[in-house]
C-alpha positions in Angstrom: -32.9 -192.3 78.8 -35.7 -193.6 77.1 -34.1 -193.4 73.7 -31.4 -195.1 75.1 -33.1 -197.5 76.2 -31.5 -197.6 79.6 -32.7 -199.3 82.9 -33.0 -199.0 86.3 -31.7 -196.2 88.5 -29.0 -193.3 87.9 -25.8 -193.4 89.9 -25.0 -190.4 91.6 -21.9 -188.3 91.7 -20.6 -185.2 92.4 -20.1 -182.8 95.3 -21.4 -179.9 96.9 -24.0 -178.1 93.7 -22.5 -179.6 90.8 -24.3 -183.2 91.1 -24.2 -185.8 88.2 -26.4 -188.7 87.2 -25.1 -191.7 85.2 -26.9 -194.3 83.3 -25.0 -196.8 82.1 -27.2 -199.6 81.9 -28.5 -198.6 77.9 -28.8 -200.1 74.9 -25.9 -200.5 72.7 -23.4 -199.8 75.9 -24.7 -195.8 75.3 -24.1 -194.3 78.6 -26.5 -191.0 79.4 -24.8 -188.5 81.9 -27.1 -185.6 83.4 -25.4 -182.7 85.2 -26.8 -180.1 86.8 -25.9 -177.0 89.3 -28.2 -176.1 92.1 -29.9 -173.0 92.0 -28.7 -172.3 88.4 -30.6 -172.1 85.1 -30.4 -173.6 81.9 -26.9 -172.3 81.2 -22.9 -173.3 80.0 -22.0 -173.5 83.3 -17.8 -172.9 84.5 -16.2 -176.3 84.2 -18.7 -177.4 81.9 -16.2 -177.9 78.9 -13.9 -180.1 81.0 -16.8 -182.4 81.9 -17.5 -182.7 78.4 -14.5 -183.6 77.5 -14.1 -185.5 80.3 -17.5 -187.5 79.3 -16.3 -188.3 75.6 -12.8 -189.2 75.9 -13.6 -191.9 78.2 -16.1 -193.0 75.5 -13.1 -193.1 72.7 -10.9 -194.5 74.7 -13.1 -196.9 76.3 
């Protein structure tokens, strides 16, 4: 976030162990989107292609 130059505090999203956290308060209107899956490692995890995809359209069509 710090490259990005974004401020203030995450909002949260998600449900049950897939949780999300969403800057959008950065420089440049960049937007910085962290998910993680409790009790799982550093890994691809199962619908991690749709929330890419999900994540960039929005950014192209935005």
């Amino acid at each position: 976030m710090t490259l990005d130059g974004c401020t203030g505090n995450p909002i949260p999203g998600g449900s049950g162990v897939h949780k999300t956290s969403t800057w959008n308060t950065c420089r440049n209107k960049a937007v910085v989107k962290l998910d993680t899956i409790e009790g799982e490692g550093h890994s691809w995890f199962a619908d991690a292609t749709s929330s890419s995809w999900q994540f960039f359209s929005a950014i192209v069509s935005g």
